[in-house]
C-alpha positions as a LaTeX table, in Angstrom:
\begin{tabular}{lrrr}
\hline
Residue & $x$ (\AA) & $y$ (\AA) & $z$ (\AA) \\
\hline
Unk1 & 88.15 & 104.30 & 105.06 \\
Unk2 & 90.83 & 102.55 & 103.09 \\
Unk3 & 89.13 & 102.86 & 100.36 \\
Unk4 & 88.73 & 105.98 & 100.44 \\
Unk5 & 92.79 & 106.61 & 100.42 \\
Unk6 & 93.24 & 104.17 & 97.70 \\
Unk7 & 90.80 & 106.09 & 95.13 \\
Unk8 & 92.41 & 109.26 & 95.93 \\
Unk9 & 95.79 & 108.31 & 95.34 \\
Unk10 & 94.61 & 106.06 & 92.62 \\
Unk11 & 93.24 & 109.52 & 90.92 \\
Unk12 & 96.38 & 111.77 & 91.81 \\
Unk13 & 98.90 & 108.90 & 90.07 \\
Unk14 & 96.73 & 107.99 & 87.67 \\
Unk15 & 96.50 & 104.17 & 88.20 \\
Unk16 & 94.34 & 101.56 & 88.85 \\
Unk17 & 93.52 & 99.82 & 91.71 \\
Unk18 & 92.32 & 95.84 & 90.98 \\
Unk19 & 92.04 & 93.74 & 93.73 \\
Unk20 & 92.43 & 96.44 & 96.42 \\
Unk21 & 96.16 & 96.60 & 94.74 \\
Unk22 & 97.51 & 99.81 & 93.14 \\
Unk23 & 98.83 & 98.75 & 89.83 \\
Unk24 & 101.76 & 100.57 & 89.13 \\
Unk25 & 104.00 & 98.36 & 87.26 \\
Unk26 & 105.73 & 101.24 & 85.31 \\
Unk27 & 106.50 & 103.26 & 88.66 \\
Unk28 & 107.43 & 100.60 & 91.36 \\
Unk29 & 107.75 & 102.51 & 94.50 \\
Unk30 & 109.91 & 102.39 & 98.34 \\
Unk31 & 108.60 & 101.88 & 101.88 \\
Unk32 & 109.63 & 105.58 & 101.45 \\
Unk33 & 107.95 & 107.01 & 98.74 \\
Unk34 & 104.90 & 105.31 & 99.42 \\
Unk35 & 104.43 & 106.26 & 103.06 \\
Unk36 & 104.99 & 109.77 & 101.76 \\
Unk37 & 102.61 & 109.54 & 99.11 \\
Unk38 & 99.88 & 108.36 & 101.80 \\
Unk39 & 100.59 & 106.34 & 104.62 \\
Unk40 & 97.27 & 104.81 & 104.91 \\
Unk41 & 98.21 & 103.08 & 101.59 \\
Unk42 & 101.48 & 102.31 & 101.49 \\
Unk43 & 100.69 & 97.99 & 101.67 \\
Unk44 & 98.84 & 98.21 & 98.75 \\
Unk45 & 101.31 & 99.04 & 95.70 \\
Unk46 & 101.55 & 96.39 & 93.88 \\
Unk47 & 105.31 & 96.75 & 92.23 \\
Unk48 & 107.50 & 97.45 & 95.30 \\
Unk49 & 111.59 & 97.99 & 95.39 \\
Unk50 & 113.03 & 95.70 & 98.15 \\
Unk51 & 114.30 & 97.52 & 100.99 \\
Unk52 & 117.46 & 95.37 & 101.26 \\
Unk53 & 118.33 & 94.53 & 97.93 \\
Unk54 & 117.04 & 97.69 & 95.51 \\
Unk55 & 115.15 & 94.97 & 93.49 \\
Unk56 & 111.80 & 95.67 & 92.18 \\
Unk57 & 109.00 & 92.68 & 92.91 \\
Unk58 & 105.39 & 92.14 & 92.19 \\
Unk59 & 104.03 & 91.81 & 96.18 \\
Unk60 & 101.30 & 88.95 & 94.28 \\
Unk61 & 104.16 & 86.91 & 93.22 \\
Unk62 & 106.75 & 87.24 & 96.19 \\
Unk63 & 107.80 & 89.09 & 99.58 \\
Unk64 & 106.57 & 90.58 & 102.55 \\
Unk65 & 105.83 & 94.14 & 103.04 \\
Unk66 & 109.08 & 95.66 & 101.29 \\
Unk67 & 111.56 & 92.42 & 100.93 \\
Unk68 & 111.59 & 90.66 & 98.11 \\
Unk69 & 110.82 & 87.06 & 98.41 \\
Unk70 & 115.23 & 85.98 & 98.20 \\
Unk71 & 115.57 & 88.05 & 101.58 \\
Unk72 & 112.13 & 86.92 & 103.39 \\
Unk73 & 113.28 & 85.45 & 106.88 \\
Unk74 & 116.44 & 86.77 & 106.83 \\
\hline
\end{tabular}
């Protein structure tokens, strides 16, 4: 099913998905944006904008969910 959701928004932004990750490195995207995009998919953007600080991370290198790793367990 998930994968289902990922190719079609993979085909409606025009990105790839690698590693069940939407790679959208030149469009990093909200909690916001994404749910409204698709909810189903909204874990699985790869370049994310922290919800508390407005900075935008790469989920494989840092954070959880939508915090960047410098506000994790805050």
């Amino acid at each position: 099913m998930i994968e289902s959701h990922l190719e079609k928004v993979s085909k409606a932004q025009n990105i790839k998905v690698t590693n069940g990750l939407l790679q959208n490195k030149l469009a990093p995207i909200t909690i916001s944006d994404a749910q409204d995009i698709n909810p189903f998919v909204a874990l699985r953007w790869r370049w994310r904008i922290c919800r508390v600080s407005d900075k935008i991370f790469d989920i494989t290198q840092e954070g959880l969910f939508y915090t960047c790793g410098e506000y994790v367990g805050d």
